[in-house]
N, C-alpha and C positions, 0 to 999 in steps of 0.2 A: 391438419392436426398432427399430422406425423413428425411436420416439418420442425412444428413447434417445441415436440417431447424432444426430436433430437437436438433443439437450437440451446434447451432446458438442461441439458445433458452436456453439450459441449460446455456452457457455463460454468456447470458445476464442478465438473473435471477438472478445467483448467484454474480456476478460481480454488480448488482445496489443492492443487500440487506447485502452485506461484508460490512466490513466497510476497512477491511485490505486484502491485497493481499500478497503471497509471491513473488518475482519477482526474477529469477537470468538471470542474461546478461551473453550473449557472453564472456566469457574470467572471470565474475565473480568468487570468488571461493565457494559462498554459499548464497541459496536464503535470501532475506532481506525481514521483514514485510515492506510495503508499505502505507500509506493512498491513498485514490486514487477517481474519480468518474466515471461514466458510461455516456458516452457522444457520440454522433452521432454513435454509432456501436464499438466504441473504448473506452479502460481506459488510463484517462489521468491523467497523477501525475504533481507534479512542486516537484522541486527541487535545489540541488546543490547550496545553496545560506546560506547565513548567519542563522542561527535558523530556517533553512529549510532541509528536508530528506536528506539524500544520494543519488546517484542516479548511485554509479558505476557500472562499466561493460555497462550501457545502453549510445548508441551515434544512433546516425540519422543514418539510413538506417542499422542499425544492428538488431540483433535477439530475445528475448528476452523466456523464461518459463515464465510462470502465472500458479499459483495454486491458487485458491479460494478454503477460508474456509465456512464450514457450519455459520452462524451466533449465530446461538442459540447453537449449541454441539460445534464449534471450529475444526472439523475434515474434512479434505480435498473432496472438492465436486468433482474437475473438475480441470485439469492439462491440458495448451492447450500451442502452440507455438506462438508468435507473431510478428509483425514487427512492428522496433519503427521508431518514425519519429520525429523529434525537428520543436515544429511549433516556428515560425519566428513571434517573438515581434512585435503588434502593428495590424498584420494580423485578416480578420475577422476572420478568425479558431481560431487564439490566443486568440482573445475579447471574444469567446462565450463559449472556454475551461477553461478561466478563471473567466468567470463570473460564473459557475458552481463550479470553484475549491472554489472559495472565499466563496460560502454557506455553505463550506465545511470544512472549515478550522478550527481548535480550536486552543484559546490560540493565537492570532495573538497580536505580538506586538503593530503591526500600524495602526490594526483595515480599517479604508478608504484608506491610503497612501498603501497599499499592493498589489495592483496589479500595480503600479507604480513601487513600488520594484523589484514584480518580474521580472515584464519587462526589469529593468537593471542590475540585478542581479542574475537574478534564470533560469531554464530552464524549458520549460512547454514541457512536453512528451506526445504519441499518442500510445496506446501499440494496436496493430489493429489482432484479432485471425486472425491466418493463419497456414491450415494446420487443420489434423483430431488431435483428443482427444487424450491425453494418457493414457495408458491404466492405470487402478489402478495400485500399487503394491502390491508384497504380502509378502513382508518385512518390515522389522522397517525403515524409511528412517530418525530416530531419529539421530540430529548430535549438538554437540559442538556451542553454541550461540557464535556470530560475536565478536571480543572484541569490548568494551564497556568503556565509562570512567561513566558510570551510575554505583550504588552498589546496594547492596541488604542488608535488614533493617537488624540488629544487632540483637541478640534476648534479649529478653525482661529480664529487672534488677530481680533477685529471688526475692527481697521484692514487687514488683508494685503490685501482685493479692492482698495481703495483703493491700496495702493504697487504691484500690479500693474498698475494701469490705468495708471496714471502713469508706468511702465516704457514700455509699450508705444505710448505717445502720442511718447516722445522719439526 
């Protein structure tokens, strides 16, 4: 029992001071960062909606992994199993998950109109731990990033240190 409060307790810790989660769903074929917040016992995300996360592999009453990362080093605290559940637009559970998701949010298009949106457009998730810890591992569990239509920066022209220095001497 003790082991449990304390497995209860690392979760929760770790999962309200992340900012990101890894998450892979049932039938996913590789965990995704998440944003996410820590709300009544559970993390709840929104998703699947225009300028909003992904959220596949995850559906209502299915299964979910969670890994939390350390905040400050980036390296994996706690690996637990979970059960997702889709709360139902308009519901208090949906009003009070959302009201937390919205402090939470960056970069919102529609700023007030956003929880309106998501209501008709997005899907608000309950990822709820179930089930003991997983154990560490003790391999590289390093893999292949998801595609992506994001890039990565181009390196820098040979002449630019040079018109910087020149900047900074005037």
């Amino acid at each position: 029992m003790t082991s449990e409060l304390l497995d209860r307790a690392l979760i929760e810790e770790a999962s309200k001071k992340s900012g990101l989660i890894w998450v892979r769903g049932a039938g996913a074929p590789a965990a995704r960062a998440l944003w996410h917040v820590w709300h009544e016992g559970a993390v709840c995300l929104v998703g699947d909606g225009p300028g909003e996360q992904p959220l596949e592999g995850l559906s209502d009453g299915g299964t979910a992994e969670v890994t939390v990362r350390s905040k400050d080093k980036g390296g994996r605290l706690v690996t637990y199993p979970a059960t997702v559940s889709e709360l139902a637009s308009g519901t208090q559970e949906w009003e009070a998950a959302v009201a937390e998701l919205k402090g939470k949010r960056l970069n919102a298009p529609d700023g007030e109109e956003m929880p309106a949106r998501w209501g008709r457009e997005c899907r608000v998730l309950r990822l709820v731990p179930a089930g003991p810890l997983a154990p560490l591992p003790d391999e590289n569990l390093a893999s292949r990033p998801v595609p992506s239509a994001a890039t990565t920066r181009r390196p820098i022209p040979a002449g630019l240190p040079k018109l910087l220095a020149r900047r900074r001497k005037k």
